[in-house]
C-alpha positions as CSV (number, residue, x, y, z in Angstrom):
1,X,13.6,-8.3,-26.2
2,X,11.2,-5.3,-26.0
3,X,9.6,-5.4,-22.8
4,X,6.6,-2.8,-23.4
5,X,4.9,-1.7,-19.9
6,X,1.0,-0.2,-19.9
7,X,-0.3,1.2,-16.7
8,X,-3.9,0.6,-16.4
9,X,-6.7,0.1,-14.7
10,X,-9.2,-2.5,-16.9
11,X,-12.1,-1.5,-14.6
12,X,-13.1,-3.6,-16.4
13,X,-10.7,-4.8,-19.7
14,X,-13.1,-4.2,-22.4
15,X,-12.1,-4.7,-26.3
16,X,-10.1,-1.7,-26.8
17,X,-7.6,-2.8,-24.1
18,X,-7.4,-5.9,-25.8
19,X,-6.8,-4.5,-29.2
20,X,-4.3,-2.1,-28.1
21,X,-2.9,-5.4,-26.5
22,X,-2.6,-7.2,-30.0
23,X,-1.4,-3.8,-31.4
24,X,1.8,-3.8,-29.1
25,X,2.4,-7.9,-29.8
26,X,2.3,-7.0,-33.9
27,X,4.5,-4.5,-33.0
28,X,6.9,-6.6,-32.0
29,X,6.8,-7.3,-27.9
30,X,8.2,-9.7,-26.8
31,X,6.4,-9.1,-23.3
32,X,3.7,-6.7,-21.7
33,X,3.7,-6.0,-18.0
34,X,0.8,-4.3,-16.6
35,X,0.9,-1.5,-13.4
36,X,-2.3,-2.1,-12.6
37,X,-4.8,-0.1,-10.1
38,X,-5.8,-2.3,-7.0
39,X,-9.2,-2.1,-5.7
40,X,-9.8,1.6,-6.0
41,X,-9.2,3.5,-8.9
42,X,-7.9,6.8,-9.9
43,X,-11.8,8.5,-10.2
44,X,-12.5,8.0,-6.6
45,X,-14.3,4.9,-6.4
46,X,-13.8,1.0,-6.2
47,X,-13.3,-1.0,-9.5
48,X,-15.9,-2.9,-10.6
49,X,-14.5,-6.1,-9.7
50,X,-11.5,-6.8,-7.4
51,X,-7.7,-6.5,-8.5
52,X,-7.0,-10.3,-8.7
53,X,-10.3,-10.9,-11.4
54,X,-9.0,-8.2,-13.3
55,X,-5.2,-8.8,-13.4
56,X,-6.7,-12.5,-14.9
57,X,-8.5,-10.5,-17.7
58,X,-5.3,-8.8,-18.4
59,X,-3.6,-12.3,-18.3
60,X,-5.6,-14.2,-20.7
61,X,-6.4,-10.9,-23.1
62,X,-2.8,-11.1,-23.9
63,X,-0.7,-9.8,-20.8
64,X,2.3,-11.4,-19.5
65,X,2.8,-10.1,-16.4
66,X,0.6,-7.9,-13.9
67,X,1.9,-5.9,-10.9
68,X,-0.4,-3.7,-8.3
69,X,-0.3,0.1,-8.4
70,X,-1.2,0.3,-4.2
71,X,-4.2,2.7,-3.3
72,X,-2.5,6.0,-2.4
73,X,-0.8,6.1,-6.4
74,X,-4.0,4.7,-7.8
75,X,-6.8,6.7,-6.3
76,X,-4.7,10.1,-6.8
77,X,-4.8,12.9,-9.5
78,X,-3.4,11.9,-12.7
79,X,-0.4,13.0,-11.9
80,X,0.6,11.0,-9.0
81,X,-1.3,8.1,-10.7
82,X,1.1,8.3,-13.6
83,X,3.8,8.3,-11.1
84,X,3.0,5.3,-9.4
85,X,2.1,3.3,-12.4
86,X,5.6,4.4,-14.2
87,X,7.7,4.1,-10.7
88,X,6.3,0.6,-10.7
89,X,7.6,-0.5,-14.1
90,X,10.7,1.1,-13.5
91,X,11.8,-0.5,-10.5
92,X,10.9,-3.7,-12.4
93,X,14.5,-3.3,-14.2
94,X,12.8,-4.9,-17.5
95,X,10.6,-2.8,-18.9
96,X,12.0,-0.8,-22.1
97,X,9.1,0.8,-23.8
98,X,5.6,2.4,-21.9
99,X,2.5,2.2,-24.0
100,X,-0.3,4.1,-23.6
101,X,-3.3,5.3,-25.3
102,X,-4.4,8.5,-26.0
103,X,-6.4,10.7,-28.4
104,X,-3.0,11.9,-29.8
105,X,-0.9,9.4,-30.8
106,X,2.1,12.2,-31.5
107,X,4.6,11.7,-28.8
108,X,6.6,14.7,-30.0
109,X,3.4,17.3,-29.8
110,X,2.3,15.6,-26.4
111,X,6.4,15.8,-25.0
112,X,6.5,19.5,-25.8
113,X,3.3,19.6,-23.3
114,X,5.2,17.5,-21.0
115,X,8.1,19.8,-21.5
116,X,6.2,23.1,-20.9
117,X,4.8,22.1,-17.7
118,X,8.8,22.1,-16.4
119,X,9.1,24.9,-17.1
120,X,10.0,28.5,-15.4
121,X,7.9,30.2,-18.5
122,X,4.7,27.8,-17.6
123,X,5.1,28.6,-13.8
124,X,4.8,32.4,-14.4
125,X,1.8,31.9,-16.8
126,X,0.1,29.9,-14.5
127,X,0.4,32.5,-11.2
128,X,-0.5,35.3,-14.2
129,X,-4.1,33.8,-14.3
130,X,-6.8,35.0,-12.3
131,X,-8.6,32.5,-9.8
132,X,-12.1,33.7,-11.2
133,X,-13.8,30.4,-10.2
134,X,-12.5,28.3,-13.2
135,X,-10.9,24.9,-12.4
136,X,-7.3,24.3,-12.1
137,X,-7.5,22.4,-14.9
138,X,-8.7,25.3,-17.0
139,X,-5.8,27.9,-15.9
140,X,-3.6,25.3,-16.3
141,X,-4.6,24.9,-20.0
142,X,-4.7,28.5,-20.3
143,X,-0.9,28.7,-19.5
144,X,0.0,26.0,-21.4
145,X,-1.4,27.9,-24.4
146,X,0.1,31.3,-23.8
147,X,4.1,29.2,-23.5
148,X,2.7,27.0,-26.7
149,X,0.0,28.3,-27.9
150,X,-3.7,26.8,-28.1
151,X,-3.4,24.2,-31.0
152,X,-0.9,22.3,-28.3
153,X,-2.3,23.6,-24.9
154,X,-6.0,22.1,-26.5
155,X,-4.1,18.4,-26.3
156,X,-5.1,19.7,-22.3
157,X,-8.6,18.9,-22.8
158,X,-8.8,15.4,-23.5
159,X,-8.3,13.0,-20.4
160,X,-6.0,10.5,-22.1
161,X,-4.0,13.1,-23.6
162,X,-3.7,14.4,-19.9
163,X,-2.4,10.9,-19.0
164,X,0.2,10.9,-21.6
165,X,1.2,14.2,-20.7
166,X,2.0,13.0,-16.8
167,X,3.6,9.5,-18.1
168,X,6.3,11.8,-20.1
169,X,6.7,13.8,-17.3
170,X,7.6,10.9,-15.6
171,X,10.1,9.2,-17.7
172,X,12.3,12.2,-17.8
173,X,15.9,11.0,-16.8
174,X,14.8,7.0,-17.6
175,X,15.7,5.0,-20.4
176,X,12.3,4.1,-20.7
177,X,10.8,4.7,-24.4
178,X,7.7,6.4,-24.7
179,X,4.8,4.6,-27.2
180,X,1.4,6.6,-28.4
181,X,-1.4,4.5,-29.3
182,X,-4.0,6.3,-31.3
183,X,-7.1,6.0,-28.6
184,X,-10.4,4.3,-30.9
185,X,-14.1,4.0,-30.0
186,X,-16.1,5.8,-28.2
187,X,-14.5,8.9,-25.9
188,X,-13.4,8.2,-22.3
189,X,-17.4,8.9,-20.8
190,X,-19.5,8.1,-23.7
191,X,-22.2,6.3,-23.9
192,X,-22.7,3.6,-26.4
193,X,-20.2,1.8,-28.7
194,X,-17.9,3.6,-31.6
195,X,-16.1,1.5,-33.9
196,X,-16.6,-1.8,-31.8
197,X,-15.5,-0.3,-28.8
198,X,-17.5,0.9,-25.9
199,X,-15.8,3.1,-22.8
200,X,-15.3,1.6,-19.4
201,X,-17.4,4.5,-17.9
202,X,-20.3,2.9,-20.2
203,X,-19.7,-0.9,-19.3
204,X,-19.5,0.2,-15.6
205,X,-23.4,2.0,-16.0
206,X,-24.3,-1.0,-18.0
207,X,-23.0,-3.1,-15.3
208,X,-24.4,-1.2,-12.4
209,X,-28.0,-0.7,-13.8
210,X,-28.2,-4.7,-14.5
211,X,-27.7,-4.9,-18.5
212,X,-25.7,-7.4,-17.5
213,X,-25.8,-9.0,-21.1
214,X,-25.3,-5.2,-22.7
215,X,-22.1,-5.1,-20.4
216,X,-20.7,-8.1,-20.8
217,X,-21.1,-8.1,-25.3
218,X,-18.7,-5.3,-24.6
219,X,-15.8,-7.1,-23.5
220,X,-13.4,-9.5,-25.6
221,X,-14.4,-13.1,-24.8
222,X,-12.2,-13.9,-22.1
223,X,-12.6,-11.1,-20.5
224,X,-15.8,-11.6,-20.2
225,X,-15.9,-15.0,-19.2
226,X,-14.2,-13.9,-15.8
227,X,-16.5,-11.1,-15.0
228,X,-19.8,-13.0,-15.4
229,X,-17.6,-15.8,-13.1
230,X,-17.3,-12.9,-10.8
231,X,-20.8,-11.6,-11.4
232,X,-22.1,-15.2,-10.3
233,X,-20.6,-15.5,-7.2
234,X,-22.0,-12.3,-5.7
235,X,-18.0,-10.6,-5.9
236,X,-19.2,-8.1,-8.3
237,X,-20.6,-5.3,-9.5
238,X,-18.6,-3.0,-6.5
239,X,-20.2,-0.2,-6.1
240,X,-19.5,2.6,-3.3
241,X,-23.1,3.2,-2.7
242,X,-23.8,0.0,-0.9
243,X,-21.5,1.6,1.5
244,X,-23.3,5.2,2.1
245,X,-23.6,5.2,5.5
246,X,-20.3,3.3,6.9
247,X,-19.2,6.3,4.7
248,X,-21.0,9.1,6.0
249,X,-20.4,7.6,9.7
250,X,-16.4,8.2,9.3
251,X,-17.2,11.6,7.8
252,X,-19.8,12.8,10.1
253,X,-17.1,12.0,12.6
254,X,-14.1,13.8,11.2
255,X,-13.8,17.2,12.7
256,X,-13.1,20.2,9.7
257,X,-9.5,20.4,10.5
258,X,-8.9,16.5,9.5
259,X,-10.6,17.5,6.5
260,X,-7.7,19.8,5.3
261,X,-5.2,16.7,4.8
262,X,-7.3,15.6,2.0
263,X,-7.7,19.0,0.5
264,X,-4.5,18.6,-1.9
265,X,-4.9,22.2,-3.9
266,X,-5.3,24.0,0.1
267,X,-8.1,25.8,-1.8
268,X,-10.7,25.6,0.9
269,X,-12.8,22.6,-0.7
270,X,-12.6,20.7,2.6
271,X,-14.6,23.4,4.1
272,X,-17.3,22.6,1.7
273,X,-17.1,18.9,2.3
274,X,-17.0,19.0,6.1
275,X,-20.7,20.8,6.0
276,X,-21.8,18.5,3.3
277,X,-20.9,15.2,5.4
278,X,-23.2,17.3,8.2
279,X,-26.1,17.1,5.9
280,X,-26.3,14.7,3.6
281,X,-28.3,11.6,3.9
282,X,-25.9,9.3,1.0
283,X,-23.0,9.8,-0.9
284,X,-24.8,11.1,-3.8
285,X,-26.0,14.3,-2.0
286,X,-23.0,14.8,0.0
287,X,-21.4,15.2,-3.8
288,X,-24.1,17.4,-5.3
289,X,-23.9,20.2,-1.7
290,X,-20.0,19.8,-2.6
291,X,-20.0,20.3,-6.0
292,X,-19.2,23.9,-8.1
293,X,-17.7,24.6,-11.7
294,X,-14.7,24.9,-10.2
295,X,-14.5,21.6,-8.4
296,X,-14.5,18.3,-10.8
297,X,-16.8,15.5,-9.4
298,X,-13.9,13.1,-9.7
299,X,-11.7,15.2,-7.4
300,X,-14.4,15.5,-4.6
301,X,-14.8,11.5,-5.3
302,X,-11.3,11.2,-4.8
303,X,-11.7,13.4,-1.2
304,X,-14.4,11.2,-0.1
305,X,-12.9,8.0,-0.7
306,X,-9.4,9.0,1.1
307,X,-10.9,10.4,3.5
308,X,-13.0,7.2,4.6
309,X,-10.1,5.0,3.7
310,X,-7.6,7.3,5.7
311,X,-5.1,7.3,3.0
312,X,-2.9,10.3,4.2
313,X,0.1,11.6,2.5
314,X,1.2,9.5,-0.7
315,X,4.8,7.4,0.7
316,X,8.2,8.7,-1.4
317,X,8.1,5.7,-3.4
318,X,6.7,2.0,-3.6
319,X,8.4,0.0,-1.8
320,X,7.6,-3.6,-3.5
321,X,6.0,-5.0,-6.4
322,X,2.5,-6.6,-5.4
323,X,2.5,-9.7,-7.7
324,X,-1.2,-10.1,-9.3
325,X,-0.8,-12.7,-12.4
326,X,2.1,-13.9,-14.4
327,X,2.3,-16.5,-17.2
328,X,5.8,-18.5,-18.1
329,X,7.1,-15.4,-19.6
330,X,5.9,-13.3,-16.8
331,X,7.9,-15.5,-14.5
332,X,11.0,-15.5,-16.8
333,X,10.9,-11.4,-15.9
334,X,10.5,-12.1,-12.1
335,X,13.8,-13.4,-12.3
336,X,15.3,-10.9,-14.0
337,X,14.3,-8.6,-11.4
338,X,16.5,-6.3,-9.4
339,X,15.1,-3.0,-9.1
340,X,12.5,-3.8,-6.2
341,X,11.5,-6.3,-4.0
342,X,8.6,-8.3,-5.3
343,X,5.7,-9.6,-2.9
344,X,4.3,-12.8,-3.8
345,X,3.2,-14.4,-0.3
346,X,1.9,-11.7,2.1
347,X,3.6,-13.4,4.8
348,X,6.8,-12.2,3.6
349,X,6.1,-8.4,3.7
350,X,7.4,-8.2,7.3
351,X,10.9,-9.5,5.7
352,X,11.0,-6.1,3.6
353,X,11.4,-3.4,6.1
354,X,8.7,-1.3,8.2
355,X,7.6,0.8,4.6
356,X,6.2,-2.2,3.1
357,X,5.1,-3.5,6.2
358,X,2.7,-0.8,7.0
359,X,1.7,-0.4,3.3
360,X,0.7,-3.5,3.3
361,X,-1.1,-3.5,6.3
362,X,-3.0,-0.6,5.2
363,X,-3.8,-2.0,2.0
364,X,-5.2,-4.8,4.0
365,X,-7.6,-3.2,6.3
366,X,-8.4,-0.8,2.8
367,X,-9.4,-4.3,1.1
368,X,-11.5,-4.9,3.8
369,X,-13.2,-1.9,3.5
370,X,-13.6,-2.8,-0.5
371,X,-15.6,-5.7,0.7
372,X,-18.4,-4.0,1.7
373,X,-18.9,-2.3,-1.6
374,X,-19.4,-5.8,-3.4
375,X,-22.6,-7.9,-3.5
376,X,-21.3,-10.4,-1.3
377,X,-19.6,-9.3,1.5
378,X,-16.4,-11.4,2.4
379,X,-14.5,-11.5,5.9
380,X,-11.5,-9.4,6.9
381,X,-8.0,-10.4,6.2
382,X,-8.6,-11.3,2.7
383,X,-5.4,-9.0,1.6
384,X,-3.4,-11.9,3.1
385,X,-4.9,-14.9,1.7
386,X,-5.0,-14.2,-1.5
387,X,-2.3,-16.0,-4.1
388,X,-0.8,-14.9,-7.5
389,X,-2.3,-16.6,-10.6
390,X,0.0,-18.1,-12.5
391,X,-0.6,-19.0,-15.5
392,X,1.1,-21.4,-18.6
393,X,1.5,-20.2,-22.3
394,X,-1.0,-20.6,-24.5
């Protein structure tokens, strides 16, 4: 049986996740298995509803089986986000094909990317390349194109593209099959809705400015169905800005030295940061002192938020599988398991060495934190009274 894994995030599941979905069953799966981001998300900030709500969207939109991708792989740069997503489906034992989507569906043209970015050639490109200012992203492209040229190096410029790119990295030396899925709709931060399909960026605005009704006509009927649940009882819309000040206490508090952990490219953006925590009076003005061409907004978002959350250096690997949702197939894979351990009662964690232990307990005290940025704010210790939803076949 073709077991096809997607990493995601579904912040929130919106009608192009569902197609592509349906696109992989007529296909011929035989079972999906999400890697799917917890409560914080690869941009820097905190999906729009919480991991359990989401991994049910996945669940009744067609999924079989969903699995956590822990905070310090899911609120990375795409490149350790792809590498925590793909470990994850790995270690499952089970999962023979990863699907993902992209603006070009040619696995071939985005593998010789992949490919280039190994290599020696690349490397000497890249240090070739004047720091004028421009982001890393930029010179990267730049050497990619002189190795490639710019017809493949422009594959660079599109964000899902640069997703595919790090999931081929990642499956070098697995037997894991790589699958394309032509991307439809509208782009990753457009507004409005192309071809029946709006982006997540959109449905999150919708969401946030209270076109509730806009936001929710956006997402495949099930879907949908648990988010306004979610909407009712006060556990969504998450949003960071509720929590300005419990974030500008931590960083006011950091001295500039603790800022250079967070400062991945050791370019000297933690400097910038450190003086902007000093002055700004919310989140939003911290970012916009911060911000320069050559600094991306989602990689001083992604600062900020592991900064306040304390998240430190990413672990080797992930050392369990965080059970969200599973269905009767799902549960047939469980048992099929033997690449990782997988956590379905938090009280267990202790049982699977001092790694998973303190993962977990950071995760916990990180959930906490997550609390604050929903409508309703809900006690501590959640992280360890949650339960798996399990779910019959249709």
């Amino acid at each position: 049986m073709n077991v096809v894994g997607i990493v995601c995030e579904y912040n929130p599941l919106h009608i192009g996740h569902a197609r592509m979905i349906r696109q992989l069953r007529e296909r011929g799966a035989g079972a999906v298995v999400c890697a799917m981001s917890g409560n914080f998300v690869q941009r820097g900030g905190a999906a729009v509803a919480d991991k359990l709500a989401r991994a049910e969207m996945a669940l009744r939109c067609g999924a079989d089986l969903v699995l956590e991708i822990p905070t310090p792989w899911a609120a990375a740069t795409a490149e350790t986000f792809a590498r925590g997503g793909v470990e994850v489906l790995r270690r499952t034992g089970v999962v023979t094909d990863l699907a993902f989507g992209a603006e070009c569906a040619d696995v071939q043209a985005l593998g010789a990317v992949a490919d280039a970015l190994e290599g020696e050639e690349y490397r000497t490109a890249l240090r070739s390349i004047p720091e004028d200012g421009s982001t890393f992203a930029a010179r990267r492209q730049a050497a990619v194109a002189a190795v490639l040229g710019l017809e493949l190096a422009a594959l660079l410029s599109q964000p899902n593209n640069i997703l595919a790119v790090e999931y081929l990295r990642c499956l070098r030396g697995t037997d894991i099959r790589p699958v394309a899925i032509q991307r439809q709709g509208a782009g990753h931060d457009a507004g409005g809705v192309a071809d029946g399909v709006a982006s997540a960026s959109y449905v999150r605005r919708l969401l946030l400015a209270g076109r509730t009704e806009e936001a929710l006509a956006c997402l495949p009927d099930q879907a949908a169905q648990v988010l306004r649940r979610e909407l009712e009882r006060g556990n969504a819309p998450a949003d960071l800005r509720r929590c300005d000040r419990a974030i500008l206490d931590r960083l006011r508090r950091m001295e500039e030295e603790e800022w250079a952990r967070y400062d991945g490219g050791r370019e000297g953006l933690y400097h910038r940061l450190y003086q902007a925590a000093r002055e700004a009076g919310d989140l939003e003005e911290l970012l916009e002192r911060a911000k320069t061409k050559r600094y991306p907004m989602a990689r001083l978002r992604r600062m900020v938020l592991a900064a306040w959350l304390e998240l430190g250096d990413v672990p080797a690997e992930v050392p369990y599988l965080r059970l969200l949702a599973a269905n009767g197939t799902g549960r047939g894979l469980l048992r099929q398991m033997r690449g990782a351990p997988v956590l379905t009662k938090a009280a267990d964690v202790a049982k699977l060495g001092k790694a998973a232990a303190e993962l977990f307990r950071q995760e916990s005290r990180r959930s906490d934190l997550y609390a604050l940025a929903c409508p309703l704010v809900r006690p501590c210790g959640g992280e360890w009274r949650i339960t798996p939803l399990l779910a019959e076949e249709k």
